[in-house]
C-alpha positions as CSV (number, residue, x, y, z in Angstrom):
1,X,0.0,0.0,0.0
2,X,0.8,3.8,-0.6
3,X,1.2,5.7,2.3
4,X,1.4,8.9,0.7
5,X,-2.5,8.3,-0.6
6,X,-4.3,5.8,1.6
7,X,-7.6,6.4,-0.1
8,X,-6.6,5.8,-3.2
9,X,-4.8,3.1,-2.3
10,X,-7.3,1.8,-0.9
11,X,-9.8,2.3,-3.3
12,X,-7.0,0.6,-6.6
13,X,-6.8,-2.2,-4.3
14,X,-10.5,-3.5,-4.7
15,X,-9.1,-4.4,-8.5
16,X,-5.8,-4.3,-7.8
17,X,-3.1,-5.8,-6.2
18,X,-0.5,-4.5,-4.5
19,X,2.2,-3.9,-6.9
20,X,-0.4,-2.4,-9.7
21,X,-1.6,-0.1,-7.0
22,X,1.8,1.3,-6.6
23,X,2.3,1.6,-10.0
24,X,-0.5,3.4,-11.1
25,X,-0.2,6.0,-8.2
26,X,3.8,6.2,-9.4
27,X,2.3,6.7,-13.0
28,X,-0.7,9.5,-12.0
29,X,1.8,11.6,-9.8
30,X,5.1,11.6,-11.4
31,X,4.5,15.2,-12.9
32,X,3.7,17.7,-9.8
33,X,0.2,17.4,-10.3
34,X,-2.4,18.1,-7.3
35,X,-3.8,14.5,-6.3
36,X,-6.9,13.7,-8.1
37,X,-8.9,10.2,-8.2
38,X,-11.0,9.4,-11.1
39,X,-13.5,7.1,-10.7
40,X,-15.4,4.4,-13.2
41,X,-19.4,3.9,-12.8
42,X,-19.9,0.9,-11.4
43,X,-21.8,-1.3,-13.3
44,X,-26.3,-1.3,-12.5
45,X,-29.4,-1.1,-13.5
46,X,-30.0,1.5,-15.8
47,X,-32.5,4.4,-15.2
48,X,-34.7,5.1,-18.0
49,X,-36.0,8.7,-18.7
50,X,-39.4,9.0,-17.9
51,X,-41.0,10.7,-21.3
52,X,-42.1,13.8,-20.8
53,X,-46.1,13.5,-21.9
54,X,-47.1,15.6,-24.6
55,X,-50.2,17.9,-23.7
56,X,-52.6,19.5,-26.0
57,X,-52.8,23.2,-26.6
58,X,-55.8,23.7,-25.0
59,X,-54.4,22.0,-21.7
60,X,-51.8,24.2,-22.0
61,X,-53.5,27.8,-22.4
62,X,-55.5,26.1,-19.4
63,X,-52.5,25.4,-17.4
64,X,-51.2,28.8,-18.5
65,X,-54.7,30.4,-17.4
66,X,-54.8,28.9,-14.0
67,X,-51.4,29.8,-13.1
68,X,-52.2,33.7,-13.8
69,X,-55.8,33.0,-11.5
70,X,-53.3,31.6,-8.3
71,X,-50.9,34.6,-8.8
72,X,-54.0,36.7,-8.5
73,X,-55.3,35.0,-5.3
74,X,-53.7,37.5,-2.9
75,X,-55.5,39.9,-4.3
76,X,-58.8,38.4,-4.3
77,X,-60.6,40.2,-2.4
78,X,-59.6,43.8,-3.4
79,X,-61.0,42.5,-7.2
80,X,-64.0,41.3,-5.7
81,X,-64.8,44.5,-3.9
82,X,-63.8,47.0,-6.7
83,X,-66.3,44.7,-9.1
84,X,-69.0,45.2,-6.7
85,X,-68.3,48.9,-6.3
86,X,-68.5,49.2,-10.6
87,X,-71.8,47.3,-10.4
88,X,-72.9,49.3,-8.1
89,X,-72.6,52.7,-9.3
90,X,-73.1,51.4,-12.7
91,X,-76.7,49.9,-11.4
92,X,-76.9,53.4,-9.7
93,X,-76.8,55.5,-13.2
94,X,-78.8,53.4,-15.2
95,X,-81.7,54.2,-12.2
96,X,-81.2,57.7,-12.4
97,X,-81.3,57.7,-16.6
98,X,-84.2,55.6,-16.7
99,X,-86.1,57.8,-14.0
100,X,-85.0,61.3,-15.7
101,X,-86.6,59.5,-19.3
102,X,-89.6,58.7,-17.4
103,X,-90.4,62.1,-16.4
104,X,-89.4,63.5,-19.4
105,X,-91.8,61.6,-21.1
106,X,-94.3,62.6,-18.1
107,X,-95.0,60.0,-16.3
108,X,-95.8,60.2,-12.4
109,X,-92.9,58.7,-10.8
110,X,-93.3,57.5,-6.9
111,X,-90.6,55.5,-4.5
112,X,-93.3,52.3,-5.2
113,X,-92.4,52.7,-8.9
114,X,-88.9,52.9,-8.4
115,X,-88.3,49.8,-6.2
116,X,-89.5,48.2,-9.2
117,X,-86.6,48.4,-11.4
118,X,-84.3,45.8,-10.8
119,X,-81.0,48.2,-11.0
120,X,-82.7,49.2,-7.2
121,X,-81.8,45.9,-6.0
122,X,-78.0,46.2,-7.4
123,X,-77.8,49.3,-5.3
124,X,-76.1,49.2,-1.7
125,X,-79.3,50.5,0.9
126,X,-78.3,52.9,3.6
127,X,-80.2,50.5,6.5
128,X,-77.8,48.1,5.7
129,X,-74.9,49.4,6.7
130,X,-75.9,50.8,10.0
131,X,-75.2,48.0,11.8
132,X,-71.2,48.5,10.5
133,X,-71.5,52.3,11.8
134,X,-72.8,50.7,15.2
135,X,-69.2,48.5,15.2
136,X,-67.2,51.8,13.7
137,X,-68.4,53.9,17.0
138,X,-67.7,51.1,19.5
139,X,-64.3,50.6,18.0
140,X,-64.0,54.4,18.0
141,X,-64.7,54.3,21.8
142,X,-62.5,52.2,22.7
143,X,-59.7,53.6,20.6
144,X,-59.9,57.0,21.9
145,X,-61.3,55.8,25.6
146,X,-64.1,58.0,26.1
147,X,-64.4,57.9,29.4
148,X,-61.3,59.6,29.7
149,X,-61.7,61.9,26.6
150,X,-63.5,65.4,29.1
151,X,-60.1,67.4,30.2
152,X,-57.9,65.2,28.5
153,X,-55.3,67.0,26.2
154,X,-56.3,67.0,22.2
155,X,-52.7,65.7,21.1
156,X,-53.2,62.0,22.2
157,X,-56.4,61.9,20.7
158,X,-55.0,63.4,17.6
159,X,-52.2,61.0,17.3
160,X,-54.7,58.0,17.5
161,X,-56.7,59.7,14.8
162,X,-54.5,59.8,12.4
163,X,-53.9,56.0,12.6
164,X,-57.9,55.0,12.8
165,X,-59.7,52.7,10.5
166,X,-62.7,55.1,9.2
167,X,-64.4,51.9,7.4
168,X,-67.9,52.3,9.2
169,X,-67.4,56.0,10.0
170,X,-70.4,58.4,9.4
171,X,-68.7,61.5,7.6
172,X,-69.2,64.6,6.6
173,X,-68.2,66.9,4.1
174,X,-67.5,70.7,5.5
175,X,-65.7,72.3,3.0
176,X,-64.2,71.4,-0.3
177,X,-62.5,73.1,-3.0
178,X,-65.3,70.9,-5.3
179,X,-68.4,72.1,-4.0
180,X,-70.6,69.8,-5.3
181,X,-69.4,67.8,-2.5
182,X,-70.3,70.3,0.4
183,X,-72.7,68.5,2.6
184,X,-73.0,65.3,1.3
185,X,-72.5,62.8,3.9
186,X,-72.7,58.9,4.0
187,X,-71.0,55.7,6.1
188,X,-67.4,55.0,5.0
189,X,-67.5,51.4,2.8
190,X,-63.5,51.8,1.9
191,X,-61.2,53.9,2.7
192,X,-58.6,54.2,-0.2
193,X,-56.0,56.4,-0.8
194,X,-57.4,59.4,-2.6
195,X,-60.9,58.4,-1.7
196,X,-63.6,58.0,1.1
197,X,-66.3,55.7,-0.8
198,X,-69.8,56.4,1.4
199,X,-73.3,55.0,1.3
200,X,-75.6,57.8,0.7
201,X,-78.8,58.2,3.0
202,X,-80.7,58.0,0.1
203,X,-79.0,54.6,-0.8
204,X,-76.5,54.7,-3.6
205,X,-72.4,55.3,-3.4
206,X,-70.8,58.5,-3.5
207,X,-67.6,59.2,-4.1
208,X,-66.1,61.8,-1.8
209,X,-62.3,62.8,-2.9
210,X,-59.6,63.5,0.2
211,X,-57.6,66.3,-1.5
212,X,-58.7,69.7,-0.2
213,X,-61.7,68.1,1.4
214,X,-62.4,69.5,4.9
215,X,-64.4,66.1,6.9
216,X,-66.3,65.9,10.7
217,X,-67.7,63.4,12.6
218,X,-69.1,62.7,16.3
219,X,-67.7,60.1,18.6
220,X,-70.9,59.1,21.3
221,X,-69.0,59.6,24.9
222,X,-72.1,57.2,26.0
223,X,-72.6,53.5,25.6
224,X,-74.6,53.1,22.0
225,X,-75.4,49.9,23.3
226,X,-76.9,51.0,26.1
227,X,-78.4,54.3,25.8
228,X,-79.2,56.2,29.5
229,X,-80.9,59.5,27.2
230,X,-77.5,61.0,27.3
231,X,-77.2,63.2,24.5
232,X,-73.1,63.7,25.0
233,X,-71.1,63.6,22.4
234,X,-68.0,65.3,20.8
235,X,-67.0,66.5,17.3
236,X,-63.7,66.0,15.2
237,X,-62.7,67.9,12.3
238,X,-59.9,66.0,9.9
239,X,-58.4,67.6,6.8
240,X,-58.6,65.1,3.5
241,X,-55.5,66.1,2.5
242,X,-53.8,65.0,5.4
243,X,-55.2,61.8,5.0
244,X,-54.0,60.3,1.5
245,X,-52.8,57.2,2.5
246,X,-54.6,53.5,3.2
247,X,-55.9,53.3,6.1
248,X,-53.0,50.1,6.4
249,X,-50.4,52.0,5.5
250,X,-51.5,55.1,7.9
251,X,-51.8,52.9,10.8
252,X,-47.7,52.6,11.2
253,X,-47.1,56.1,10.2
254,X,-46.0,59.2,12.2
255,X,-47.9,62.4,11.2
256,X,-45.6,65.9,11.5
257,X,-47.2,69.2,12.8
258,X,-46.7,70.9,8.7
259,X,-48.4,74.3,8.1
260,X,-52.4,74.9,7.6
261,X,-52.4,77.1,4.2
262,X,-54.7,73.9,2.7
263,X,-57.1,74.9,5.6
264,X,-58.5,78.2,3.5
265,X,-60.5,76.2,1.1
């Protein structure tokens, strides 16, 4: 054996005997070579390529297809709302064109009548969504802690503003550089970057824009749940502007005291 390189010794050995091990190692590092083993498969059974199975084209735009669907499944939801939210206020101007036609053509038109078109049943109802405005102004109680709200000092209750989830939120609209917006008022459905999206008293969904958009509401500082006849309550004022960011992304985020010129609207 070759003590110089036991493994290859070792390994020559299986084949060889001891004088062909020897040479062959003499042979492989006469030149100053770095050592290096080269080795011969071993002799098995064979395995066979498994065919790769030749699909259709259909089966593969449908593979293609379904891929692009699971890619999309994150943001499932967001399409799903943002559909219903078309359908909606597409449902809600087809009312309002077939209405106007009727009275053009001058017939009586009554709330009975209207129900009967079946765009009213596409369109979100106010009394629906009061039960999400009751879970808004608990949430909003507890956020702020009302019983602690009288005397307290505004910056506190400012900071947690900022970060609040207005989806339920009865707002609105003071001022606004648009002024067809002035007054109009709803409960928040989605809160998006540039937009508050509100159900309209009336029914229907309004569109009221954040930039340069002066906003109130009223936070109860009794329980809603159960009402002693207390009529207590206190009013917030919040300035669109300031506001156009997702209500996820303006959870984590520090508002700066910044100058009011946006505030003469």
């Amino acid at each position: 054996m070759d003590r110089k390189y036991p493994l290859e010794a070792q390994l020559l050995s299986r084949s060889h005997d001891t004088h062909r091990v020897v040479e062959l190692l003499t042979q492989r590092y006469a030149v100053n070579d770095k050592p290096m083993l080269s080795l011969r498969p071993t002799t098995g059974v064979k395995k066979t390529k498994k065919k790769a199975k030749t699909r259709s084209l259909v089966a593969q735009i449908m593979s293609k297809k379904t891929a692009h669907q699971l890619n999309k499944r994150n943001d499932q939801t967001k399409f799903v709302f943002k559909s219903f939210l078309r359908r909606s206020m597409y449902a809600e101007r087809m009312l309002k064109y077939k209405v106007s036609k009727l009275k053009r053509e001058g017939h009586a038109i009554d709330e009975a009548s209207i129900t009967r078109f079946k765009e009213y049943s596409q369109i979100p109802k106010y009394d629906d969504f009061l039960q999400l405005n009751l879970l808004w102004t608990q949430y909003i109680q507890d956020l702020l802690q009302v019983e602690q709200l009288k005397g307290a000092s505004s910056q506190p209750v400012l900071s947690k503003l900022s970060s609040a989830d207005f989806n339920g939120c009865f707002l609105n609209v003071l001022k606004s550089k648009n002024k067809q917006l002035v007054d109009s008022c709803g409960i928040v459905v989605w809160d998006s970057k540039n937009f508050f999206i509100v159900v309209k008293p009336d029914n229907g969904l309004k569109m009221l824009e954040k930039k340069g958009t002066m906003f109130n509401f009223i936070v109860p500082l009794y329980n809603v749940l159960e009402p002693d006849g207390s009529n207590e309550c206190m009013e917030f004022t919040i300035i669109g502007t300031r506001f156009q960011y997702r209500s996820s992304d303006r959870a984590g985020r520090k508002f700066k005291a910044k100058s009011v010129v946006d505030l003469d609207m």
